[in-house]
C-alpha positions in Angstrom: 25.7 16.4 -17.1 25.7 18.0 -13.6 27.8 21.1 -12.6 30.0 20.6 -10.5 30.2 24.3 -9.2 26.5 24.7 -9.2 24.9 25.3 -6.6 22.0 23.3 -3.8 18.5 24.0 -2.8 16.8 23.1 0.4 13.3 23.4 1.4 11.6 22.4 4.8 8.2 22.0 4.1 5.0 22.4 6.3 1.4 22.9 6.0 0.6 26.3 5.2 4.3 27.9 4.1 7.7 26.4 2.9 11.1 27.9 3.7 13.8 27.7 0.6 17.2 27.9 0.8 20.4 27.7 -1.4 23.9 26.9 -0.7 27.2 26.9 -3.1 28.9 23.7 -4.1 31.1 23.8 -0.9 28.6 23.9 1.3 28.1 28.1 2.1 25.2 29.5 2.7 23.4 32.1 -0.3 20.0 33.3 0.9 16.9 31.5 1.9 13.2 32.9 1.9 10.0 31.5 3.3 7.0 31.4 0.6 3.0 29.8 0.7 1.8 26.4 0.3 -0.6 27.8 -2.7 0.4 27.5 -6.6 1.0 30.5 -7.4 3.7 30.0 -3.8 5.0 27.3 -5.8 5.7 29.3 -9.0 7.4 31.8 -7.0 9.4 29.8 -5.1 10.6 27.7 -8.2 11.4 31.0 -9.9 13.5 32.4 -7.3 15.6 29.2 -7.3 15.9 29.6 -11.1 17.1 33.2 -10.6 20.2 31.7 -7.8 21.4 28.8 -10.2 22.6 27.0 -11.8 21.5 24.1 -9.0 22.1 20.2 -9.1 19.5 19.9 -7.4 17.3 20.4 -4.6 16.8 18.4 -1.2 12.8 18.5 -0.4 11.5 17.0 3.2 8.6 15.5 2.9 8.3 15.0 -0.9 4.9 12.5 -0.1 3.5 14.8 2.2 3.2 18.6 3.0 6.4 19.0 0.4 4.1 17.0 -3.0 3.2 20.5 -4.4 6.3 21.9 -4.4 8.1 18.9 -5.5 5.7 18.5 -8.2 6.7 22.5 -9.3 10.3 21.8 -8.9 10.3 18.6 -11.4 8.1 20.0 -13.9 11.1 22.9 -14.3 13.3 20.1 -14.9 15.3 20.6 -11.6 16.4 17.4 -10.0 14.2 16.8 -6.5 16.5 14.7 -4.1 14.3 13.6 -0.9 15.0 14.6 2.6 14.2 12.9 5.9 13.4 14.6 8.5 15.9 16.4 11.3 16.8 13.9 13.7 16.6 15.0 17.2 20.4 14.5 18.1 20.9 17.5 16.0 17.8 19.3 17.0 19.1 19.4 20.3 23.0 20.2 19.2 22.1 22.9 16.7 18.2 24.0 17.4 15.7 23.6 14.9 13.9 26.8 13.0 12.3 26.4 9.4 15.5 28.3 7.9 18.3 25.6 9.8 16.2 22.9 8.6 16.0 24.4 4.9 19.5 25.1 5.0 20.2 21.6 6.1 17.9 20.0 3.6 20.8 21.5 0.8 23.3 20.2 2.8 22.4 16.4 3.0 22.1 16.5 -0.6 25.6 17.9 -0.7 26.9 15.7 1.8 25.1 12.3 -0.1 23.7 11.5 3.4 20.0 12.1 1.3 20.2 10.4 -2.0 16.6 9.2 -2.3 14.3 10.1 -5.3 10.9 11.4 -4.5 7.8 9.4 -5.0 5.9 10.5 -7.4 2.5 12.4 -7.4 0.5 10.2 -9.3 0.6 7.5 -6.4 -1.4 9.8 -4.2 -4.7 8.9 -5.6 -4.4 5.3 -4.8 -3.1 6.2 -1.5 -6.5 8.8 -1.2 -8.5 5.8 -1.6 -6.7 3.2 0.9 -7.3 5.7 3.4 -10.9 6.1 2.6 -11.2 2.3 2.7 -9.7 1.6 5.4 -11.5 4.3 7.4 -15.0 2.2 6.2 -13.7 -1.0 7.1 -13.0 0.6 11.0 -16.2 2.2 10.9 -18.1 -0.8 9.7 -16.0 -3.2 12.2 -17.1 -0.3 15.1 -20.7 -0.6 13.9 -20.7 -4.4 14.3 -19.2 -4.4 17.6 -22.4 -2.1 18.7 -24.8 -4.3 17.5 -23.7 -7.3 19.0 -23.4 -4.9 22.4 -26.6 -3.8 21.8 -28.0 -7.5 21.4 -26.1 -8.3 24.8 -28.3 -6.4 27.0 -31.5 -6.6 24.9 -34.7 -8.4 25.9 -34.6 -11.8 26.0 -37.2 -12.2 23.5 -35.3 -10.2 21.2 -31.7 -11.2 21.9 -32.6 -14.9 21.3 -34.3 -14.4 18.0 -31.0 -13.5 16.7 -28.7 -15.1 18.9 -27.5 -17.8 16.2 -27.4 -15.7 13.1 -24.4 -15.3 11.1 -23.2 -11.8 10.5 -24.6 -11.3 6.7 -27.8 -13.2 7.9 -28.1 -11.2 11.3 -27.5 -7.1 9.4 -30.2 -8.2 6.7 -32.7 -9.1 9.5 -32.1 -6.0 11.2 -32.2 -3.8 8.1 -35.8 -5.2 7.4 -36.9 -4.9 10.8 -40.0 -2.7 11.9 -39.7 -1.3 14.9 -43.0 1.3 14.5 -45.2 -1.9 14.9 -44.0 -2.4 18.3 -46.4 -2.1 21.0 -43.7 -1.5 24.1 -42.0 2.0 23.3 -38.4 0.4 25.0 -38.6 -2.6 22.6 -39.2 -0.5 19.9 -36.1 2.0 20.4 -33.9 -0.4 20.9 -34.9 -2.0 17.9 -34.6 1.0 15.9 -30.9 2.0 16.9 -30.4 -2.2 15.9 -31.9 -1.4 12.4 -29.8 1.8 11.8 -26.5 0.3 13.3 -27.1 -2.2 10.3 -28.4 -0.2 7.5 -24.9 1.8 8.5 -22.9 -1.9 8.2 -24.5 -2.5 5.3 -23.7 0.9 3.9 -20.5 0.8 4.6 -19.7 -2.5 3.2 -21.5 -1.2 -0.3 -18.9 1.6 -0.2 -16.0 -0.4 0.8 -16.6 -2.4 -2.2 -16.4 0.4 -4.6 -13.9 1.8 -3.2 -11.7 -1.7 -3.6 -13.0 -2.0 -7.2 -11.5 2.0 -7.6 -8.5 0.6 -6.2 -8.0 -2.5 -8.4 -8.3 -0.6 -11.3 -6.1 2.1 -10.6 -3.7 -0.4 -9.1 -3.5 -2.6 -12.1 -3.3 0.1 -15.0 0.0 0.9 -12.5 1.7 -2.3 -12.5 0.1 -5.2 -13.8 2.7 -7.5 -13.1 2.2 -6.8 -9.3 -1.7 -7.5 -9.3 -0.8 -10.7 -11.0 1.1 -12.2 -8.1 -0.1 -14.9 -6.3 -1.8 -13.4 -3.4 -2.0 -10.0 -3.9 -5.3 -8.3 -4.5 -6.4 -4.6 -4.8 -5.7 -3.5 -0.8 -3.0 -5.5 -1.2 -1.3 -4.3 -3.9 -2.2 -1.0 -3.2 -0.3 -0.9 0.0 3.0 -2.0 -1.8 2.8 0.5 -4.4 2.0 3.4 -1.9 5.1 2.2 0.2 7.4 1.7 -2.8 5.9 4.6 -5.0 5.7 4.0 -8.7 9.2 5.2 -9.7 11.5 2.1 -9.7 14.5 4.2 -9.7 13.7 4.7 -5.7 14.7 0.9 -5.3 18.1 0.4 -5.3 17.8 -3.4 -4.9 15.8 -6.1 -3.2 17.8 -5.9 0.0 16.6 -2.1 0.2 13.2 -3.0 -0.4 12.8 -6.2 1.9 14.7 -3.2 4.6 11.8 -0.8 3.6 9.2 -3.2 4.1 11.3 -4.2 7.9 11.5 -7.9 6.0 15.6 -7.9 6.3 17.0 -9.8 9.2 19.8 -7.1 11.3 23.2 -8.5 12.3 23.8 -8.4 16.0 26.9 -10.9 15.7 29.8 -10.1 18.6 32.7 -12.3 19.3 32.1 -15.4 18.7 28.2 -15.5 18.1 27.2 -15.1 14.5 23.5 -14.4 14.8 20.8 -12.3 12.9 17.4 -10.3 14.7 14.4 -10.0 13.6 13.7 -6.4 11.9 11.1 -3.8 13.7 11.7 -1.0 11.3 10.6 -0.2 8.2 7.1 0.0 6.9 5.1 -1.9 9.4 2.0 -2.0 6.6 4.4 -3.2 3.6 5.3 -5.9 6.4 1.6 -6.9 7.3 0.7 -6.6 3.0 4.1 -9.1 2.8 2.3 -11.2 5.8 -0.7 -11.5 3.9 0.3 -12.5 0.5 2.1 -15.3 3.0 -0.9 -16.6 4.6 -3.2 -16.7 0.8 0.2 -18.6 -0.3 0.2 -21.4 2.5 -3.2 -21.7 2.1 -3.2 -22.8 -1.6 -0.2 -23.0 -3.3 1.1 -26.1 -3.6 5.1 -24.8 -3.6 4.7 -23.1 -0.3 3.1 -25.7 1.6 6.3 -28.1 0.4 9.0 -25.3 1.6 6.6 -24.8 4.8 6.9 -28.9 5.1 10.7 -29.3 4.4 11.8 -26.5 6.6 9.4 -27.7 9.7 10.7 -31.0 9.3 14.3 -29.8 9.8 13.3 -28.4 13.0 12.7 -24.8 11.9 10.0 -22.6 14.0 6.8 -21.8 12.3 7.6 -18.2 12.9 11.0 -18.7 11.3 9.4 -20.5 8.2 7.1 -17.3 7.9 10.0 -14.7 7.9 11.9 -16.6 5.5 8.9 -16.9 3.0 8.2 -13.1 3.6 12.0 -12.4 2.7 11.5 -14.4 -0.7 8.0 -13.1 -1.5 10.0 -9.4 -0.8 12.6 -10.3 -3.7 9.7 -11.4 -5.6 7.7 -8.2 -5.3 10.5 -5.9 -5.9 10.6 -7.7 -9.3 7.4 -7.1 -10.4 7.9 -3.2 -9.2 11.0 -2.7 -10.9 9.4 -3.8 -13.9 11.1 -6.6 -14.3 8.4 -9.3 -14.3 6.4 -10.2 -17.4 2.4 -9.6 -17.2 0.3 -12.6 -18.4 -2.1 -12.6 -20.7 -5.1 -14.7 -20.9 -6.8 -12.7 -23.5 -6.6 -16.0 -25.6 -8.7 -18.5 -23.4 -11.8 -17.8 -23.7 -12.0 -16.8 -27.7 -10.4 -20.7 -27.7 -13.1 -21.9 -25.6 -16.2 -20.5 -27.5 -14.6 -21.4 -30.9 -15.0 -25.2 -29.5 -18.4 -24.7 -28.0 -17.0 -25.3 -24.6 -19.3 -23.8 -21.6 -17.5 -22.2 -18.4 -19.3 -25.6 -16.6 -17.3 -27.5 -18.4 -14.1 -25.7 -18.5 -14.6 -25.6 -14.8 -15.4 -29.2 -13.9 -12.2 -30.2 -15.4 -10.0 -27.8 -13.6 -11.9 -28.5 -10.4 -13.1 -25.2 -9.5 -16.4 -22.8 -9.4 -17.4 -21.4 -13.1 -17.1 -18.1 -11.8 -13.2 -18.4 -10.9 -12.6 -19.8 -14.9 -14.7 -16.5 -15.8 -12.4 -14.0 -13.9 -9.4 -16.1 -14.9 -10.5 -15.7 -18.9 -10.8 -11.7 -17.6 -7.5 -11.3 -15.9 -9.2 -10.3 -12.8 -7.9 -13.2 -10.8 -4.7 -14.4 -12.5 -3.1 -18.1 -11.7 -0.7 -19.5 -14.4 -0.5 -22.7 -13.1 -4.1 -22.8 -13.6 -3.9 -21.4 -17.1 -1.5 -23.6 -18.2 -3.7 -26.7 -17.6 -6.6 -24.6 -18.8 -5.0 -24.0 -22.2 -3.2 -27.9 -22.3 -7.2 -28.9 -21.7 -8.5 -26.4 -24.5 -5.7 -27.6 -26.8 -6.9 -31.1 -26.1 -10.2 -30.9 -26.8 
């Protein structure tokens, strides 16, 4: 159980040094003292907070960012790490701002209960180390097709029509195989050879995004299964709600504080006698686009969301206001699955049922209506749909 009388530590973190300060239980400054971002920084600075205790805890800005290391050192001594936003500028510009106020104010929101927010943990930071890489390749592969077809614009004729009507897949394997050497005019030939690199880089680009998406959907599923198996929510998916959210369910207090985090929670602006509800710009604005996605896959296949998109057009509703309600419910649903409280399905029985009939995936697939290769990542759990399984299994059980 917490002391009461103990006391409260601050730190204000930055790149290359954090500043650490302690307070009483009433609010009275101790002593503060500035040490480096380095781990043997760390094992000071956790130190000389163990030598000013007993603390209740400690109020860290920036706990996913330049404050990770030493809110890693300050939980693995067993001293409760409370996150801290940053100063707003109201009080910058009442009280001034130096690393030793902002330190000092760090303790006191904890006191106060202004910050009550548990940090995210560290172990999300991988998965958040390969969205960025992926999502750098996607821009640089986007940037490298955008250059080819400007490239193609004010090429020769000659050259600009023999791939004018190519698709994209069909028009960076042309280029790749291209030789530009065998050209007899020296301007052709150039021109040709920036093409052919400008796709070998697409192509390059796309082989690393790949791997980088198949690093994320294992990662991303060993974290919460129940999340990957959501209708609608791949890897990069996925990957973005559990980097938002963290992977410590204790941060979400409830489904209304997550739909707020992801800006999915419609504000009251009600005054007088209008009752009325705006459309949330806070928040997340990736969680939002991740929730916007998973909407889109929906409408596009699932049979349940097309009927509530139907009903609710047909009473007059706005196709915008159809999307923000169904980005609302698949916010409730999310939270679920990352406060654990979703089971994960298994279909680690299908396909040993299917071989012990002598049933090929061909089979299996004409009757469900669908490619062989989707009944063959369903039977993996790479792709899960339990509607799909269910009639799988009724068909298996039937057979």
């Amino acid at each position: 159980m917490t002391n009461p009388q103990a006391g409260i530590g601050g730190v204000d973190s930055h790149k290359d040094t954090i500043h650490v300060a302690v307070i009483t239980a009433i609010g009275q400054p101790v002593t503060d003292r500035e040490f480096p971002t380095t781990e043997g920084g760390y094992r000071r600075a956790v130190a000389w907070l163990i030598e000013h205790g007993p603390l209740q805890a400690v109020g860290i800005e920036g706990t996913s960012s330049y404050g990770i290391g030493i809110t890693t050192a300050v939980t693995a001594a067993g001293i409760r790490v409370v996150e801290v936003n940053r100063t707003r500028p109201a009080e910058r510009r009442r009280q001034g701002k130096t690393d030793q106020l902002d330190a000092y104010r760090a303790a006191r929101s904890v006191l106060t209960g202004e910050a009550s927010t548990d940090p995210k943990s560290a172990s999300i930071e991988p998965l958040r180390a390969l969205t960025v890489a992926r999502r750098s390749a996607v821009k640089a592969q986007q940037a490298a097709w955008r250059q080819i077809g400007a490239l193609l614009v004010n090429a020769p004729a000659r050259l600009r029509d023999r791939y004018r009507d190519l698709s994209e897949a069909k028009l960076v394997a042309s280029l790749t195989n291209t030789r530009p050497e065998q050209q007899a005019n020296p301007d052709l030939a150039d021109t040709m050879h920036a093409l052919r690199a400008l796709a070998r880089r697409h192509r390059a680009l796309g082989q690393e995004i790949t791997d980088l998406e198949a690093r994320m959907a294992a990662r991303a599923t060993s974290t919460n299964p129940a999340l990957l198996a959501m209708k609608g929510v791949g890897p990069v998916i996925g990957a973005q709600l559990l980097i938002t959210a963290g992977d410590n369910p204790d941060r979400l207090r409830s489904s209304a504080s997550f739909a707020a985090l992801c800006g999915t929670a419609p504000i009251p602006v009600s005054s007088g006698r209008t009752d009325r509800h705006r459309l949330s710009r806070g928040g997340d604005r990736q969680a939002n686009a991740a929730l916007h996605h998973i909407v889109k896959v929906r409408m596009s296949y699932d049979p349940a969301t097309r009927a509530y998109r139907d009903a609710h057009l047909a009473k007059g509703w706005t196709t915008k206001a159809v999307f923000r309600a169904l980005k609302r419910a698949v916010a409730r649903e999310v939270f679920q699955a990352l406060a654990g409280h979703c089971a994960v399905p298994d279909y680690s029985d299908l396909r040993p049922a299917r071989r012990a009939k002598n049933l090929t995936l061909t089979a299996a697939a004409h009757h469900l209506g669908v490619w062989p290769a989707r009944v063959g990542e369903l039977e993996l759990g790479r792709r899960p749909n339990n509607e799909m399984a269910t009639r799988y299994r009724a068909w298996l059980n039937a057979a």
